[in-house]
C-alpha angles and dihedrals in degrees: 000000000000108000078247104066102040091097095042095104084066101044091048108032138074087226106097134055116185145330117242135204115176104184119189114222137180134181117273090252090068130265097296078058114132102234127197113228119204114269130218137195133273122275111244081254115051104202084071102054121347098198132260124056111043092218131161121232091015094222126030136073097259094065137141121230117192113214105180120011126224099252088051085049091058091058096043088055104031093072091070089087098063094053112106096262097062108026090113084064106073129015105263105224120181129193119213104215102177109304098348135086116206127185114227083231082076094038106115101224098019121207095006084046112117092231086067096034101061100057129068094292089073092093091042097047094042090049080055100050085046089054089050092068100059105048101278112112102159091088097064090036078059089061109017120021105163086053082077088048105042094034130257144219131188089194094155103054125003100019086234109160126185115188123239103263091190110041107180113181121175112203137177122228125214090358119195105211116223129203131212143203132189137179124215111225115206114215085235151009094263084180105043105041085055092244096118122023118258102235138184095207113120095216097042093049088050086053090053098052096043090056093051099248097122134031123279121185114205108204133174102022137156104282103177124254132255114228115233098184090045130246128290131189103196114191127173129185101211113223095177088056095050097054087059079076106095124154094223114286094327105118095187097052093042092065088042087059097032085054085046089051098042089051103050083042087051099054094045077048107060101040145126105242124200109282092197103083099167137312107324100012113090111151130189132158124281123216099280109099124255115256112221111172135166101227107210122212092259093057096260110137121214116191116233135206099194108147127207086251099066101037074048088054087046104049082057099060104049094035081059089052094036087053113225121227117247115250134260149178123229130179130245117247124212097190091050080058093048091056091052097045079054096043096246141112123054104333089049090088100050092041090059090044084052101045082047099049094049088048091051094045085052106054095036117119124249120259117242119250 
């Protein structure tokens, strides 16, 4: 067996369901470590969630805490591609926006992201968005390759979707919240030493207080959690999901794509993603061994060894055969993105067929049984 075709069970039958790595985490400071989670933003409503801690249930000592989100943990992970030693797996496209040049690996919604959109590439993504529904995913594999394995979603034109094939979430179990205050300090008593005038005025004394000439106490604020349950980073590489990738009714060319796909899934897969998630929060294992299993579709669970050296190994080989476009830089247009904040241009025509159709799909009878 070629070093291409080991994985080719996965990538053909209806036998496996996933790989699975749980990984078991805790804070540098060891497992009793107070950890910052990220925070979010209120719900409109805020009953329903008042902002901050994204904590379930909110009160009560068996909780979950999430940490790093899945789609966080995309963009933590995505980047990879554009470091030196795997650069030849995936085109390396750039997009100039003023006096910036950002990679479409950093893009938040990749190929469906406005900053892509709107360049010369529109035509030629949209064309690939367009292939994609009806069963051709090399296209959009030519341009934008990690878009098939980090999800994508052309939202704002053609309605294409690609599921996540690596979803990667990090939460926290039976979490103590903590609280913090601070007090700000000035060098010097502006006031009282007549350097600055006392005043009574609301706005001026806010003024006052934003620019760092009077004291300002900070009480109450977030101050991380300790987990008492301990800290989890679940992925999962869905195989069930990547055999949904055909190129139209070309079989050859469909396991060519689904080998390019794996490997580049593989090598996101295995690695080492960044352990420092933000101030606060900086995550490694602990001493319980890692769990990496190949789930098959009967529930069964097979443990795996595969490194990040040899799914390394094998991303280079099919993305040889596949054959990887060569990279390129394109600018950023405003009046392109003129055109899509007004609807026209050349997505104005596939945005009006798909707002049709789901009308049409909407208001159609049912049929009789």
């Amino acid at each position: 067996m070629s070093d291409l075709t080991k994985f080719d069970s996965w990538l053909t039958t209806d036998g496996f369901a996933a790989l699975v790595i749980r990984e078991f985490l805790e804070p540098v400071e060891g497992p009793d470590g107070v950890l910052f989670p990220a925070t979010y933003a209120a719900a409109e409503d805020k009953k329903i969630f008042p902002g901050g801690y994204n904590i379930d249930p909110p009160e009560g000592d068996k909780n979950v805490c999430l940490v790093d989100s899945v789609g966080s943990q995309a963009n933590r992970i995505e980047p990879i591609f554009a470091k030196p030693d795997y650069i030849h797996l995936v085109p390396q496209i750039f997009v100039k926006a003023g006096e910036k040049s950002v990679s479409i690996l950093e893009a938040g919604h990749r190929a469906g992201d406005a900053l892509v959109r709107c360049t010369l590439l529109q035509k030629e993504l949209q064309d690939s968005f367009k292939a994609v529904l009806k069963g051709n995913a090399e296209p959009l594999a030519r341009i934008a390759p990690t878009s098939l394995v980090f999800g994508v979603w052309d939202s704002r034109d053609t309605q294409a979707k690609l599921p996540r094939l690596i979803a990667s979430t990090i939460r926290a179990f039976d979490v103590k919240r903590l609280k913090r205050s601070a007090q700000y300090n000035p060098s010097t008593d502006y006031i009282g030493d007549k350097l600055l005038d006392e005043t009574t005025d609301k706005a001026l004394k806010d003024a006052y207080a934003e620019r760092g000439f009077i004291h300002v106490p900070a009480t109450g604020s977030h101050g991380g959690v300790i987990a008492m349950g301990g800290i989890r980073r679940d992925a999962t590489l869905s195989l069930a999901a990547l055999r949904l990738l055909t190129v139209g009714g070309d079989n050859e060319k469909t396991l060519a794509l689904r080998r390019y796909i794996l490997g580049l899934a593989l090598v996101a897969f295995t690695s080492n993603a960044s352990t420092y998630l933000r101030q606060g929060c900086n995550l490694v294992p602990n001493e319980k061994a890692r769990e990496f299993n190949l789930v098959h579709s009967d529930g069964t669970r097979e443990s795996q060894k595969l490194t990040q050296e040899e799914a390394l190994k094998y991303a280079t080989g099919t993305a040889k055969v596949f054959g990887v476009s060569p990279g390129k830089e394109v600018t950023f247009d405003p009046k392109l993105a003129q055109l899509d904040i007004k609807g026209e241009g050349d997505t104005k025509q596939t945005r009006k067929k798909a707002a049709k159709k789901a009308e049409s799909t909407a208001t159609a009878p049912e049929e009789s049984a």
